[in-house]
N, C-alpha and C positions, 0 to 999 in steps of 0.2 A: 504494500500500500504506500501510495505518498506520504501520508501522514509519518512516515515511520522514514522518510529518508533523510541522511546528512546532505546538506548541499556546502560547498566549498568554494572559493572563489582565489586562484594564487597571481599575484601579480609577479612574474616572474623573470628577476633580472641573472645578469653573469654572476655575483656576489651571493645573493642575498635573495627569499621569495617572502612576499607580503602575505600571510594568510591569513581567511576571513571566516567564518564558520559558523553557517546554523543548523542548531540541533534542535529535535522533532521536542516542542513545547518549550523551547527555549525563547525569552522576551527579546533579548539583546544578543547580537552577537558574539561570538569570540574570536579574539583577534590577536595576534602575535607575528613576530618573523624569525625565520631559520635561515643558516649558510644553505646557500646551494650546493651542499656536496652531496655526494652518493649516500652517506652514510645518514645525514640530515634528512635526507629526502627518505629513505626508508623507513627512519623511525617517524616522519610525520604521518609516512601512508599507516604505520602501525598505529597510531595514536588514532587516528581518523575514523579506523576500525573500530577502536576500544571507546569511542565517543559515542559510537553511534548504533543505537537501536535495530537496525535493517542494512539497510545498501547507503553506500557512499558514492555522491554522484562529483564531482570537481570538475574547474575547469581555468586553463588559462589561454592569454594569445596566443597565436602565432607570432614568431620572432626568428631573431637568429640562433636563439640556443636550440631550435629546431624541436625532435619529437621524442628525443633521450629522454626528458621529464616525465611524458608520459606512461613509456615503456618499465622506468623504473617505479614512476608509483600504483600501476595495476598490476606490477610483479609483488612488488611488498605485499598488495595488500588481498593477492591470496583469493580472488574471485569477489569480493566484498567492494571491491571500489573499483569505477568508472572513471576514467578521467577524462573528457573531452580537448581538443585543441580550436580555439576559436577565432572565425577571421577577423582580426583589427576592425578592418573598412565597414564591418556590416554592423557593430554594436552600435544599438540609440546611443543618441547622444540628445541632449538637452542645450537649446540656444542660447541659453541663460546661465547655465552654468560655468563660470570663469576657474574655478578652483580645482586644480588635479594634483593629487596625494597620491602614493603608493597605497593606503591605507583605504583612501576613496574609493581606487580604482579595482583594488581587490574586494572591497564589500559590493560594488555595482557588481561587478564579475556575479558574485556570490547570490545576488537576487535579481540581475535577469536569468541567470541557470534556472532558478527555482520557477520563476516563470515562464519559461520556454522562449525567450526574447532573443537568442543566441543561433548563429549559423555556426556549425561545426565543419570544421576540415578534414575531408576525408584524409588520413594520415598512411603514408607509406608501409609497407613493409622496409626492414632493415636491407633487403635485398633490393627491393626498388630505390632504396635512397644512396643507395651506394652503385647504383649505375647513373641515378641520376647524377651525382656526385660528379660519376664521369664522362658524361655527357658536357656537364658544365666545365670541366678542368681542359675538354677541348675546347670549347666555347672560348674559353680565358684564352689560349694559349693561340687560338687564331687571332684576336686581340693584340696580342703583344707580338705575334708576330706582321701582322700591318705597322703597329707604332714601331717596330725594327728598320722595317722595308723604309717607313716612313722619315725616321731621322735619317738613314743613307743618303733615300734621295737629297734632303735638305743638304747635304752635306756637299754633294756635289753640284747641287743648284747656286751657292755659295760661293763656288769655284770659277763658275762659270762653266762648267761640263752637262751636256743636255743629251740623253740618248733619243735619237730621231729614228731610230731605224723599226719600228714598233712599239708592240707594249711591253713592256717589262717583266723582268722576273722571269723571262723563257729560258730558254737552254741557250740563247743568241746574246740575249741581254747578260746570261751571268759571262759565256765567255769575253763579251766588248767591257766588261769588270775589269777583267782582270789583264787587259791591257794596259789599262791607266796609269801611268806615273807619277809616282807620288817622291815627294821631300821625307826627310827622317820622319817630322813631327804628323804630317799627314797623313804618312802613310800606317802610322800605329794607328791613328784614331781612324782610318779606313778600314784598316785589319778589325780591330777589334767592333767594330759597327758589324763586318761581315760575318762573324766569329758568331755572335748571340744572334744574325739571322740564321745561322746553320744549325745554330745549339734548338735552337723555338724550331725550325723546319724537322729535327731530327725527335723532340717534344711529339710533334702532333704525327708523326710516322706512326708512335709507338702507340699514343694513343687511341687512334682511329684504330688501330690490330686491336688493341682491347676492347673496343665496340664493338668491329667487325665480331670479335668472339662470343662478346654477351649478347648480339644477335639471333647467335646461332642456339644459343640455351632456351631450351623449352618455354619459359617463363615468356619468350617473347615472339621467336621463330616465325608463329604461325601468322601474330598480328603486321610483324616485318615485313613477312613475302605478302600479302592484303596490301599493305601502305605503298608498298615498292610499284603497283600494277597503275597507279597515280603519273602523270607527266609531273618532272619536277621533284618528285621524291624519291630517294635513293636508302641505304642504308644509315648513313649519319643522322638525315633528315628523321628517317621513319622513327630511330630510337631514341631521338630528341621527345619528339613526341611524344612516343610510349611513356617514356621516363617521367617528364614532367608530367603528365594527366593520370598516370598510374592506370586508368578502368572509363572509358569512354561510356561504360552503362551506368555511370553514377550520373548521367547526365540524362534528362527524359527525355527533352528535343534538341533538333541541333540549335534552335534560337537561344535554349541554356548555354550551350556550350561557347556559343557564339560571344555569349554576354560575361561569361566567365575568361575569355581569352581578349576582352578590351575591344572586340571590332564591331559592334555595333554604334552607331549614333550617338552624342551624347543630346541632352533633349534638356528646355528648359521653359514648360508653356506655362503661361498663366492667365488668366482674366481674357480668353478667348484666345489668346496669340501663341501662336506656334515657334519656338524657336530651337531649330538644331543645330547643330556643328558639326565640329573634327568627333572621329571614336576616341570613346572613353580611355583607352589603354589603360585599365584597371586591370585587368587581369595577368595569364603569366607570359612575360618580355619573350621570353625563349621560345616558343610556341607562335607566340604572333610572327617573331620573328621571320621563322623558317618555314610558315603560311605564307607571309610575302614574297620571300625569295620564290617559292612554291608556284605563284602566282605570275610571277613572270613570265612565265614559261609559256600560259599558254593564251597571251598576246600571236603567237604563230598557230597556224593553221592548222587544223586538227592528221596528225598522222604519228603510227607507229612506226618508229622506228628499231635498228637493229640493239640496240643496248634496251628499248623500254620492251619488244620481245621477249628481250631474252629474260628479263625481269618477271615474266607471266606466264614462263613456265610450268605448268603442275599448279597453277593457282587456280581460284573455284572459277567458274564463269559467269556468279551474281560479281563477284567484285571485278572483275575484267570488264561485265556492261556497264555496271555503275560508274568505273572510270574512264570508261571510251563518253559515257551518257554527259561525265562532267568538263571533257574535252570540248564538245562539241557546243554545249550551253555558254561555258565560261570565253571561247572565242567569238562565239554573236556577239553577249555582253560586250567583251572587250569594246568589237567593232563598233557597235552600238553608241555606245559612250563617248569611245573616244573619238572616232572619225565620223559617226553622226551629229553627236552632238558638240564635241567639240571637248569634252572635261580633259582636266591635267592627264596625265599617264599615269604619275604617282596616287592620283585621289581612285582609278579606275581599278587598279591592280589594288589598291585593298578593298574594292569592292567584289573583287574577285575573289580574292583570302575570304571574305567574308561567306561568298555561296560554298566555295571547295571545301570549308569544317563542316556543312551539311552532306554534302558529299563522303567526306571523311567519316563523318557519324554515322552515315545505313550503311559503309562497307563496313565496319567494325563492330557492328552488330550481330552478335551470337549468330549464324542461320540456326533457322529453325528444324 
């Protein structure tokens, strides 16, 4: 019965967690804080137990101490305690209220739970956070490897040295590199500029083989080769994906999902007037991301070619029409948009990101 539940609320930093606690017939809260360590955090889940009548329900945000907290206090607490992870952006908030405590915010925590006012974060397995993990450390490392690329060039734009013969970074470009004549002192700050491009190029080798590998592991395989039958998505892309959404069925429609990944509309009507914008990009960076890139692609005319064949191998023939079906839609749209009516490129192609995660969402649906 409710009447009989602990409700908890921890405001939860690197240091230190706020806790806030009401018990079943209790007038006022209880309220105290503990270190954030392993050993803290277990004897609070134990404590929370021996307070409490029935079930122990808790909860804190999402943050960057991630979902360790919650792992360790439903392990403490032995089937008896629930701990929730709750999204930042979605808790009420009050207009009027100027005054935020740790102590505040752990007793709000504590009685929108008890009221059900709270959006919960579907939370990882240890194994999905740890591909995500390295999906992201390639993300990073692509990153640092452009600001490499990127102080070189400056380097020899500086010089007055301009490569004209293409684009850069080919097999052409590194050998017209290492032509170049350099003095004592420029030529070390040359070398060593090339040096952490090779070290970051030699980074993302290994870690893309880690991907490719955790691809191949059941947990994902099935949904990979599905994502792969898409123009535009390949392996990297497809686990980017996987990774950060964890379970595409936690989502009802693709309009959820749509609106969980920041590409719909942001909207702002009042006293009869309609007013839209740019999309919200509230949702998750990584995922919109590689939807956009996604979406470029099929600005060109709908055709298989010999790498997206070979991609569709042994895959079902509901996700090979679904993806031929979003080929053909999303290049009218384009056309549409762009060379009927005239819109940007860039505003066109995330309206394309925007149909392709509906697209995305009925291939990755269970068949029946």
């Amino acid at each position: 019965m409710s009447d009989a539940i602990t409700w908890a609320g921890l405001d939860a930093h690197k240091k230190f967690i706020q806790v806030a606690v009401r018990v079943p017939g209790g007038a006022q809260p209880k309220e105290w804080r503990i270190a954030h360590t392993v050993k803290e955090v277990q004897k609070l889940a134990r404590k929370l137990v021996r307070m409490s009548p029935g079930e122990v329900r808790c909860c804190y945000e999402a943050g960057p101490s991630g979902f360790a907290l919650q792992r360790r206090l439903e392990a403490a607490g032995r089937e008896m305690l629930t701990c929730a992870v709750i999204a930042p952006t979605l808790i009420p908030k009050k207009s009027g209220d100027r005054i935020k405590t740790d102590r505040r915010d752990a007793l709000k925590l504590c009685d929108y739970l008890r009221s059900d006012l709270l959006t919960e974060v579907r939370p990882p397995s240890e194994e999905e956070e740890s591909v995500r993990d390295l999906c992201r450390a390639r993300d990073a490392a692509r990153k640092d490897l452009g600001s490499a690329r990127h102080r070189l060039g400056k380097m020899l734009l500086r010089r007055g040295i301009v490569y004209g013969q293409g684009r850069a970074w080919t097999q052409r470009h590194r050998q017209w590199l290492n032509t170049l004549g350099w003095d004592t002192v420029d030529k070390f700050v040359f070398d060593n500029y090339l040096l952490a491009i090779e070290q970051i190029e030699a980074r993302m080798i290994t870690l893309v083989a880690a991907i490719e590998e955790a691809a191949q592991d059941g947990l994902y395989a099935e949904r990979v080769g599905w994502l792969r039958c898409f123009r535009g998505i390949d392996t990297i892309s497809a686990m980017t994906i996987l990774a950060e959404l964890h379970d595409f069925r936690r989502f009802e429609s693709p309009r959820q999902l749509m609106s969980y990944l920041g590409l719909t509309p942001s909207e702002h009507s009042s006293g009869g007037e309609a007013r839209r914008g740019g999309i919200t990009k509230a949702g998750n960076s990584h995922v919109r991301r590689v939807l956009i890139e996604a979406a470029w692609h099929y600005r060109h005319r709908p055709k298989v070619g010999v790498r997206l064949q070979k991609r569709r191998e042994n895959q079902p023939s509901k996700v090979i029409a679904i993806a031929d079906k979003a080929q053909l839609r999303l290049n009218r749209r384009y056309t549409r948009l762009s060379l009927g009516l005239g819109k940007p490129p860039n505003k066109v192609v995330v309206a394309l990101a925007r149909e392709l995660v509906g697209f995305l969402w009925a291939a990755l649906q269970v068949p029946a």
